[in-house]
Backbone as a chain_set.jsonl record, in Angstrom:
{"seq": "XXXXXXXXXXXXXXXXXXXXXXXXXXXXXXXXXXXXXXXXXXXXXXXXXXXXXXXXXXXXXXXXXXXXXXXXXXXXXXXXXXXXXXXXXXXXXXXXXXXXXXXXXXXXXXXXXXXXXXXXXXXXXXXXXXXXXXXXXXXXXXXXXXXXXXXX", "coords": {"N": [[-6.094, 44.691, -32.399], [-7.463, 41.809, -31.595], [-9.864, 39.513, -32.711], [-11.348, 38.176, -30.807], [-10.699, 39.738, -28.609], [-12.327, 41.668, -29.44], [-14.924, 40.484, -29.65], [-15.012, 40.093, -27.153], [-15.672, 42.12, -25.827], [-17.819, 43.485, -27.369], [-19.535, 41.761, -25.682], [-19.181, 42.02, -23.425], [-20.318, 44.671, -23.648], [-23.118, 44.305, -24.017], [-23.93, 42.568, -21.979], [-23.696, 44.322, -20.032], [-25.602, 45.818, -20.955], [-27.498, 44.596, -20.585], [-27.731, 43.557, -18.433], [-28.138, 46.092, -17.171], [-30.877, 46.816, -18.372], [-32.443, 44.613, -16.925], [-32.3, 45.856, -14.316], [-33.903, 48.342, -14.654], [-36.49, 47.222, -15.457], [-36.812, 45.963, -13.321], [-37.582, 47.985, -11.223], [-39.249, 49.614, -12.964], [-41.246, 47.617, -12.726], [-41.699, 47.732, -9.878], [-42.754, 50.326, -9.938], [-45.28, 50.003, -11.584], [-46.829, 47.858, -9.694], [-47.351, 49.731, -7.774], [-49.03, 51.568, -8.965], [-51.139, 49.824, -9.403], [-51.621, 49.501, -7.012], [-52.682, 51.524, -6.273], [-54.319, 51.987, -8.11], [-56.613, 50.982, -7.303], [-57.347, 52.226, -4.746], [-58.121, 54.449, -5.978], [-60.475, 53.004, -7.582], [-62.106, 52.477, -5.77], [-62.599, 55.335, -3.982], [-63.53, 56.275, -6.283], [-65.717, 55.042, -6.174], [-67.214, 55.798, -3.856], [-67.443, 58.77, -4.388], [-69.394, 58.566, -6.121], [-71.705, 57.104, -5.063], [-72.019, 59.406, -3.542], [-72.447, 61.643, -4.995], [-75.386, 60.27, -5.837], [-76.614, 60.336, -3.384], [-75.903, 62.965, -3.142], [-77.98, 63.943, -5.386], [-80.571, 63.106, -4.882], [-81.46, 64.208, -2.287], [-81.191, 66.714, -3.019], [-83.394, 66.489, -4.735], [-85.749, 66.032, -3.44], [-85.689, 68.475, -1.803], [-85.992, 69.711, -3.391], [-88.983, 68.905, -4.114], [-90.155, 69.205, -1.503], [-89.622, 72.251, -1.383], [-91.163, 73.326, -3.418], [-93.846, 72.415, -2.508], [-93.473, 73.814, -0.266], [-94.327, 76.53, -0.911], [-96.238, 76.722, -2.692], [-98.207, 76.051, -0.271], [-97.236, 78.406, 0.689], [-98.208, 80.696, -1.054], [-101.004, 79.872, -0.887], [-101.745, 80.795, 1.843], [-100.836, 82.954, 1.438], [-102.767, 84.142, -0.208], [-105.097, 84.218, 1.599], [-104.737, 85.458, 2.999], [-104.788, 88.36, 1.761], [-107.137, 88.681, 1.225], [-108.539, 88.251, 3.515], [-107.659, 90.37, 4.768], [-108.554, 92.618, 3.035], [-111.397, 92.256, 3.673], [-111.951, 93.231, 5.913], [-110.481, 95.63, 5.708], [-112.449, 96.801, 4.252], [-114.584, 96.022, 6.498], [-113.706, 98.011, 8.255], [-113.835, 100.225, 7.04], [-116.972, 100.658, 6.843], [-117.233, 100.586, 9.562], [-116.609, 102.645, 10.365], [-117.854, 104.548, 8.503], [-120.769, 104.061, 10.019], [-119.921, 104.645, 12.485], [-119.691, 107.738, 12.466], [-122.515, 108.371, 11.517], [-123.398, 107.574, 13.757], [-122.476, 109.213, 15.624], [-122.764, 112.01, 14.503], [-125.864, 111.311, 14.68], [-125.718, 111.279, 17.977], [-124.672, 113.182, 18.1], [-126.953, 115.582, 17.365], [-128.962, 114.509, 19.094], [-127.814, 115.141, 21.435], [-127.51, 118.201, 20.835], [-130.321, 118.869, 20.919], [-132.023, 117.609, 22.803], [-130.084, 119.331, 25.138], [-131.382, 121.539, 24.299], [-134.132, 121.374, 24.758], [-133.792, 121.106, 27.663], [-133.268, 123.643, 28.103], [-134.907, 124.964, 27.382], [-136.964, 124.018, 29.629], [-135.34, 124.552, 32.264], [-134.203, 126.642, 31.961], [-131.029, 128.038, 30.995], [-128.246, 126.232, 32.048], [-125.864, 126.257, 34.721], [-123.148, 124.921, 33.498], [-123.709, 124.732, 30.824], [-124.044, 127.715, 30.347], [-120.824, 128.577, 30.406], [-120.192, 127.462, 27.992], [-118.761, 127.939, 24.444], [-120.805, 129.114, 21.678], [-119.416, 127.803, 19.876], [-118.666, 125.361, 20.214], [-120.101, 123.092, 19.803], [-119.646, 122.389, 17.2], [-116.922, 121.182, 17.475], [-115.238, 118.513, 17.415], [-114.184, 117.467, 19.842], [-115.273, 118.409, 21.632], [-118.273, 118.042, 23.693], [-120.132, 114.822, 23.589], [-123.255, 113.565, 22.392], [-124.153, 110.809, 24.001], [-122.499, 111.995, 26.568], [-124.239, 114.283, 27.622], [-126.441, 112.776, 27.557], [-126.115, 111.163, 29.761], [-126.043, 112.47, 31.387], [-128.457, 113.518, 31.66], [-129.583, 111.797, 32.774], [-128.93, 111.674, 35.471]], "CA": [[-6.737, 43.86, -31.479], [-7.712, 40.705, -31.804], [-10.903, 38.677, -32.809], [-11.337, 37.416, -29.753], [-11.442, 40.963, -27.71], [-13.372, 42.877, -29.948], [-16.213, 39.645, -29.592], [-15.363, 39.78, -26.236], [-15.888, 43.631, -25.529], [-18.892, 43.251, -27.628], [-19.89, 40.567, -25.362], [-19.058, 42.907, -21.79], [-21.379, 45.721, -23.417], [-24.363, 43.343, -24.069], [-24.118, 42.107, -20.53], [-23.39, 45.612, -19.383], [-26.6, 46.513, -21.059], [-29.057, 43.178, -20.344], [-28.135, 44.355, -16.589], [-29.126, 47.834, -17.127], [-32.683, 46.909, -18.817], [-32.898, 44.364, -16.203], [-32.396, 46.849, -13.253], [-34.652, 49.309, -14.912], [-37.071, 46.378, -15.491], [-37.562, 45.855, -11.795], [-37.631, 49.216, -10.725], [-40.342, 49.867, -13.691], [-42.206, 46.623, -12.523], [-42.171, 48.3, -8.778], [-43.772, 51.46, -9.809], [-46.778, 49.391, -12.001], [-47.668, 47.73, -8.788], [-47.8, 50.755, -6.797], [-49.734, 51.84, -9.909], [-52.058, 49.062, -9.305], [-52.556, 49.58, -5.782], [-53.313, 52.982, -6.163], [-55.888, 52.065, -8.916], [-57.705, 49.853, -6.317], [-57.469, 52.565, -4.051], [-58.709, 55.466, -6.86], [-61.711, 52.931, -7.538], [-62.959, 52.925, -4.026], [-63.182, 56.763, -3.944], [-64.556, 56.852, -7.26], [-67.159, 54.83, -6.197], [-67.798, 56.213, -2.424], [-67.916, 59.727, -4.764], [-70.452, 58.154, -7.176], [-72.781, 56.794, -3.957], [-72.374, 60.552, -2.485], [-73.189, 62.499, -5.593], [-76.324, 59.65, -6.132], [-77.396, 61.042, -2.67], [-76.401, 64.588, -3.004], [-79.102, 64.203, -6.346], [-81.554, 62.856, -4.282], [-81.594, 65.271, -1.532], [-81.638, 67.852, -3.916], [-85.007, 66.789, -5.532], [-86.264, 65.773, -1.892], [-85.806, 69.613, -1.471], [-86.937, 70.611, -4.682], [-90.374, 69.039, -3.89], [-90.401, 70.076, -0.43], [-89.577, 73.824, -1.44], [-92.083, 73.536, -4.186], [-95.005, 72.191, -1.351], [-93.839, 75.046, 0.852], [-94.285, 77.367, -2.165], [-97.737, 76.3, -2.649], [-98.684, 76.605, 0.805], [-97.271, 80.132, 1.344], [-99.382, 80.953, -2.28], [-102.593, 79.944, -0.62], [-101.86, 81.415, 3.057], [-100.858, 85.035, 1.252], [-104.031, 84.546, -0.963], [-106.329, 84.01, 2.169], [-104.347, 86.809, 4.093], [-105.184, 89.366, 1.717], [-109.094, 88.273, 1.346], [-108.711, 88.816, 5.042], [-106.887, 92.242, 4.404], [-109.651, 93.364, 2.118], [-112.377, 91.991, 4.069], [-110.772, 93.599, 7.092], [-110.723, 96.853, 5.14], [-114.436, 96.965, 3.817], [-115.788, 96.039, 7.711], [-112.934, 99.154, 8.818], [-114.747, 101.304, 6.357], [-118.462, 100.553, 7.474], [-117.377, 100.635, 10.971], [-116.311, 104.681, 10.203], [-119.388, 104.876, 8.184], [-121.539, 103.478, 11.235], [-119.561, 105.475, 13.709], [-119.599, 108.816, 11.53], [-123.394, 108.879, 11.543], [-123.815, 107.731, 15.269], [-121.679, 110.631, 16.087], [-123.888, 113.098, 13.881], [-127.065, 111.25, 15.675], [-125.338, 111.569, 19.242], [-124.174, 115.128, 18.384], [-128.21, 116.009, 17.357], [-129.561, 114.52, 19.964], [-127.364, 116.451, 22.422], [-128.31, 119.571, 20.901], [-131.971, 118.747, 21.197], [-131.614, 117.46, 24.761], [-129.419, 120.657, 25.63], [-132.383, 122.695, 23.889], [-135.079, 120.712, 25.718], [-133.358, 121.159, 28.954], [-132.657, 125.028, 28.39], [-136.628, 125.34, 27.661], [-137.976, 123.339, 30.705], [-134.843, 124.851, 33.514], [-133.505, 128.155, 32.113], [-129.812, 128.391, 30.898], [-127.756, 125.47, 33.4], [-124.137, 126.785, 34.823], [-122.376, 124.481, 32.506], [-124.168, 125.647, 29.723], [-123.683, 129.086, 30.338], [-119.369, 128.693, 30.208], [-119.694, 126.436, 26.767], [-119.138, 128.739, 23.66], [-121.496, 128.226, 20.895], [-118.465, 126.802, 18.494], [-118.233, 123.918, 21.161], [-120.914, 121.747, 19.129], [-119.103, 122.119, 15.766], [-115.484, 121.079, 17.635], [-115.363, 117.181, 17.683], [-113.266, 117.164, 20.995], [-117.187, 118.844, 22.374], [-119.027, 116.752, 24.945], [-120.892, 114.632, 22.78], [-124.775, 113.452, 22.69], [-123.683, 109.951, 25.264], [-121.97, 112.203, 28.005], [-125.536, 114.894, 27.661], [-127.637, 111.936, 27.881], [-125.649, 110.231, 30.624], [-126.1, 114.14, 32.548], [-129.469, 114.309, 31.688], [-129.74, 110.326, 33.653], [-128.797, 112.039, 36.86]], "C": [[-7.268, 42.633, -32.167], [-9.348, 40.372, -31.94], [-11.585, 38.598, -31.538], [-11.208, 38.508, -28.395], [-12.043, 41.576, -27.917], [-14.901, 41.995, -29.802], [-16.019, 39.908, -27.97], [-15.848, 40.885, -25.139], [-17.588, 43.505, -26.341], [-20.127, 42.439, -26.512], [-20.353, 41.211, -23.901], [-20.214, 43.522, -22.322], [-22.687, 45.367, -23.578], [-24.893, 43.288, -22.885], [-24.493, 43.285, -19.473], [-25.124, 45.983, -19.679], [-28.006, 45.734, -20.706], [-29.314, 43.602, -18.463], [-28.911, 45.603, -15.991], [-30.708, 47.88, -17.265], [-33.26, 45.965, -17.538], [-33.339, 45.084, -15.065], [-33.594, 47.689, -13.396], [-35.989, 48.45, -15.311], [-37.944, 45.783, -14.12], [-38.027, 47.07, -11.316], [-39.341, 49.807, -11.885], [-41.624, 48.733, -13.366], [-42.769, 47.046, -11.004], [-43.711, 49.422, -9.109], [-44.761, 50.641, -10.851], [-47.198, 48.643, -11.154], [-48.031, 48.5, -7.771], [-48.565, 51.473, -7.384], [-51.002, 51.371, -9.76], [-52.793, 48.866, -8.045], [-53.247, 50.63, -5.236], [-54.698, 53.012, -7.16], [-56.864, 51.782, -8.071], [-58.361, 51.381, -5.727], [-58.471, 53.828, -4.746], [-60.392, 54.433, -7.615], [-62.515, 52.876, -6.581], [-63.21, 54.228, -4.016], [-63.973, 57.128, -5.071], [-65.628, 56.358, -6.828], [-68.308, 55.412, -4.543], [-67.862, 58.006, -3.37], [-69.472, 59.133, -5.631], [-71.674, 57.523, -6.086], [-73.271, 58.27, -3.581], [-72.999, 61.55, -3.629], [-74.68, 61.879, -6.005], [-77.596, 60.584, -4.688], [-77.848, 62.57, -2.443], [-78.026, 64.648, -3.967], [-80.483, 64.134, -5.734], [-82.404, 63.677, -3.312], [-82.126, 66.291, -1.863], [-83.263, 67.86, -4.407], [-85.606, 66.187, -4.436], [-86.786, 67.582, -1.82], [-86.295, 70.213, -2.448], [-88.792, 70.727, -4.177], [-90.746, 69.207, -2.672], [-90.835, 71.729, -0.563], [-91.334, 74.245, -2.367], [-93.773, 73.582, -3.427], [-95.494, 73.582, -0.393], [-94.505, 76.616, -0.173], [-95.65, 77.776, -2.138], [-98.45, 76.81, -1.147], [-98.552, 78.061, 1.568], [-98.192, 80.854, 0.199], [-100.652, 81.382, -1.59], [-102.812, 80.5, 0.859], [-101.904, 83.165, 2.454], [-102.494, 85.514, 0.425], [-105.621, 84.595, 0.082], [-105.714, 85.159, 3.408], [-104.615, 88.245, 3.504], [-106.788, 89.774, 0.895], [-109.162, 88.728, 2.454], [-108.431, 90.396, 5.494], [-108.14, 93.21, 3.892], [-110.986, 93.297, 2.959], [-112.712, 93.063, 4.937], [-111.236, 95.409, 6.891], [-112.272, 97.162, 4.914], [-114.982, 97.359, 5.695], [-114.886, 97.389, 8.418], [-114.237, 100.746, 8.324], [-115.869, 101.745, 6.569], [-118.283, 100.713, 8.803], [-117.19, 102.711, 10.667], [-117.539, 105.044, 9.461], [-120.985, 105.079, 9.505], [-121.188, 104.458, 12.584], [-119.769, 107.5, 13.613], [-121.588, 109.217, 12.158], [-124.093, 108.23, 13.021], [-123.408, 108.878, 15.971], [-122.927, 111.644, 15.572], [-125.361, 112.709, 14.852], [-127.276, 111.73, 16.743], [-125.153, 113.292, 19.308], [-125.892, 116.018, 18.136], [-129.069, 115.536, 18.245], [-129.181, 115.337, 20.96], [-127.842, 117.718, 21.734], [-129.977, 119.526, 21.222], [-132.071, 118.452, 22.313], [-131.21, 118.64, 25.065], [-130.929, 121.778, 25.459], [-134.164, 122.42, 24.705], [-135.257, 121.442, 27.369], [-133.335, 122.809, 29.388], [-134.45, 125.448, 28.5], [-137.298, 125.025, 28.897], [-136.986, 123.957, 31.692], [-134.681, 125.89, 32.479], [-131.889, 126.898, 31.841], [-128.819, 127.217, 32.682], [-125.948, 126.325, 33.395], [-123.112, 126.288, 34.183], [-122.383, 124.992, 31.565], [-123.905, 126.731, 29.197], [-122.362, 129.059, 29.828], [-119.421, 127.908, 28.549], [-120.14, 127.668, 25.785], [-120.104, 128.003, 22.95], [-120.379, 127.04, 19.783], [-117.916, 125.609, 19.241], [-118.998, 122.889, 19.986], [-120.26, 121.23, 17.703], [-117.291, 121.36, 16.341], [-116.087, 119.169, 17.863], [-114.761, 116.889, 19.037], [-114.619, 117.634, 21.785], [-117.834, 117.837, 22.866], [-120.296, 116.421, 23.656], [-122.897, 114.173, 23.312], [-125.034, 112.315, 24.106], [-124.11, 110.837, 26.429], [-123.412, 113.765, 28.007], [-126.443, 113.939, 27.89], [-127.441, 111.284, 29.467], [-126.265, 111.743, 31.859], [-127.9, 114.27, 32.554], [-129.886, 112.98, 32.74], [-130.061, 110.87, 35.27], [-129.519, 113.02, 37.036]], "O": [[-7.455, 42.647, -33.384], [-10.09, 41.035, -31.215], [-12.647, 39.218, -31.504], [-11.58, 38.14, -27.281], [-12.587, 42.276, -27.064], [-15.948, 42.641, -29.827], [-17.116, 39.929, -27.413], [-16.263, 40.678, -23.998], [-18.528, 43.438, -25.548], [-21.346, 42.573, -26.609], [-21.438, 41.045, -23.344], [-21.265, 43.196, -21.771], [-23.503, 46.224, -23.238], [-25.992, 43.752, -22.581], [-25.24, 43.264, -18.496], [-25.836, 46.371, -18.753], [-29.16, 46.15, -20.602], [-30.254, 43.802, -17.693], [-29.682, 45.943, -15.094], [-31.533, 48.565, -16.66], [-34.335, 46.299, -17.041], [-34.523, 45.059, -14.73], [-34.331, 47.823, -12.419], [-36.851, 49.289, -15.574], [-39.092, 45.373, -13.943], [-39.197, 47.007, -10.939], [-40.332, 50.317, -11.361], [-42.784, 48.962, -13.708], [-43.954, 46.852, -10.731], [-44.901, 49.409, -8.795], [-45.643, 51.401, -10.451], [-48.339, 48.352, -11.511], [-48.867, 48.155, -6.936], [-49.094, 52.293, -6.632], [-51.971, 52.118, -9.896], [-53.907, 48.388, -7.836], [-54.012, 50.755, -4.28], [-55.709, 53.71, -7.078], [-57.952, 52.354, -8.131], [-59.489, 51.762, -6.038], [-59.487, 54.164, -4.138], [-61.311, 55.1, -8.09], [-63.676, 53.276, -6.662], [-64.432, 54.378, -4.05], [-64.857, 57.984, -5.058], [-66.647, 57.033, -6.973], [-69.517, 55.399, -4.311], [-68.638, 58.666, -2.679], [-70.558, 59.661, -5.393], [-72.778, 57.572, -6.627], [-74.451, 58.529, -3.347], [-73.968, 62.239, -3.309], [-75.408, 62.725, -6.523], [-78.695, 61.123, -4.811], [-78.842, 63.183, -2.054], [-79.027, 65.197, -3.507], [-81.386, 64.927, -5.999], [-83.62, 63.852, -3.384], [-83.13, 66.83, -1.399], [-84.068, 68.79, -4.455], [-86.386, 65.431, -5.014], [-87.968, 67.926, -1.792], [-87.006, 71.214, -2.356], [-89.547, 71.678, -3.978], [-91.958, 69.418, -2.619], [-91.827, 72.312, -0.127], [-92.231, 75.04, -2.086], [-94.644, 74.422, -3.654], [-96.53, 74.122, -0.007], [-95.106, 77.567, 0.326], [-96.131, 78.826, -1.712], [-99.12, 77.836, -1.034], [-99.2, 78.633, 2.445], [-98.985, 81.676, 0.659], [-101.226, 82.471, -1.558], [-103.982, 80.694, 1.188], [-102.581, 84.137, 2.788], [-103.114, 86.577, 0.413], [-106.761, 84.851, -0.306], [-106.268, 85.51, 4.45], [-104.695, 89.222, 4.249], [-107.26, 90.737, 0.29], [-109.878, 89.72, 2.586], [-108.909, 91.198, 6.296], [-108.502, 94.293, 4.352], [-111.687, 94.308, 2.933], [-113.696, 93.77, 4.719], [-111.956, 96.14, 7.572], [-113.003, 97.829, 5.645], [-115.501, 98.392, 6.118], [-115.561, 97.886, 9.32], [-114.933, 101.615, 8.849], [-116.092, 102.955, 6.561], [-119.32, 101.041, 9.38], [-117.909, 103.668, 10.954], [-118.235, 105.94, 9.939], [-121.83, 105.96, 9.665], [-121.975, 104.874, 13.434], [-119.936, 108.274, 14.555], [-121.872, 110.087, 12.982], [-125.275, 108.455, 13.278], [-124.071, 109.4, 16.867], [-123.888, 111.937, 16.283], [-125.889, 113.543, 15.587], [-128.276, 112.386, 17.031], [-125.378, 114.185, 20.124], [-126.02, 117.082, 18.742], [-130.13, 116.159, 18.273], [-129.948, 116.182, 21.422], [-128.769, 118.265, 22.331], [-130.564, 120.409, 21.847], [-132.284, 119.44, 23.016], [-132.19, 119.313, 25.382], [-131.361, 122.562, 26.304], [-135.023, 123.237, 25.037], [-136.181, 121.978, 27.98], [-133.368, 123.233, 30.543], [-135.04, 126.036, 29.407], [-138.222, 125.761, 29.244], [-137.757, 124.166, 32.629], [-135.771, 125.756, 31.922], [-131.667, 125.737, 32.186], [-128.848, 127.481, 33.884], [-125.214, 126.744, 32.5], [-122.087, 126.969, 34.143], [-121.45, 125.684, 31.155], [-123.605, 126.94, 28.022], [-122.344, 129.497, 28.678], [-118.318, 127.921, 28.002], [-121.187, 128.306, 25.898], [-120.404, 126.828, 23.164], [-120.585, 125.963, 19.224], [-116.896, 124.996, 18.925], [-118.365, 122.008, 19.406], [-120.311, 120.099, 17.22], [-116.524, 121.065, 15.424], [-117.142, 118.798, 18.376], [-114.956, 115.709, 19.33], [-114.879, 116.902, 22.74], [-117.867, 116.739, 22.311], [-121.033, 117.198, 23.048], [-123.502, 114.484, 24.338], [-125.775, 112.611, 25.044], [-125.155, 110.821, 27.079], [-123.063, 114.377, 29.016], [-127.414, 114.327, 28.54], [-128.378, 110.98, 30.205], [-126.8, 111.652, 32.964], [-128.509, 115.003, 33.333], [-130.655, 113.34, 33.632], [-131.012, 110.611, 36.008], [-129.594, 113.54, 38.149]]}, "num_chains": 1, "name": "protein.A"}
């Protein structure tokens, strides 16, 4: 072969190949602006994420010192509910104390009334049916419903 086809075959695969890089030149220049419009588009969400986690933070310590307030205030409600508990308890206690020895009073005055009553009338028809182990039974007509009888 000649000079003059082997430069000129040389010459085709050059061309052959300046076309190729060109082709692949556009096609590579496509996808870096669809590259570039997708960046745009990937800094907008980064920054509408970076606004939303600024607020989630915020929220968060909104609720922190909310929770912390409510915290506090259930503290000093449970600490004045069981002052009230105790208090509560004590005046329970004195009321059964108080009631305990009005009972014993009520239950000795009825016998003394009853014994009064048996001296000045004789033995009454009630009287008569009540064993003696009535006075020791707490469910026993107390000193009140004897006083209220002795009224009439």
């Amino acid at each position: 072969m000649s000079a003059f086809s082997i430069s000129m075959m040389v010459e085709l695969v050059v061309g052959v190949l300046l076309v190729a890089t060109i082709a692949y030149c556009f096609v590579l220049d496509r996808r870096l602006k669809a590259l570039r419009d997708g960046e745009g588009e990937l800094r907008k969400i980064i920054v509408a994420l970076d606004k939303a986690t600024t607020r989630a933070q915020g929220a968060v310590t909104d609720l922190r010192v909310s929770c912390d307030g409510l915290t506090r205030d259930m503290d000093r409600d449970l600490k004045k509910a069981r002052a009230l508990a105790d208090e509560l308890a004590v005046m329970v206690e004195a009321g059964d104390h108080i009631a305990e020895r009005l009972g014993s009073a009520s239950n000795a005055g009825a016998r003394k009334a009853a014994s009064d009553l048996r001296c000045e009338d004789g033995p009454r028809a009630d009287e008569t049916t009540r064993d003696a182990g009535d006075e020791d039974d707490p469910l026993a007509e107390t000193g009140l419903a004897a006083a209220l009888r002795q009224m009439r």
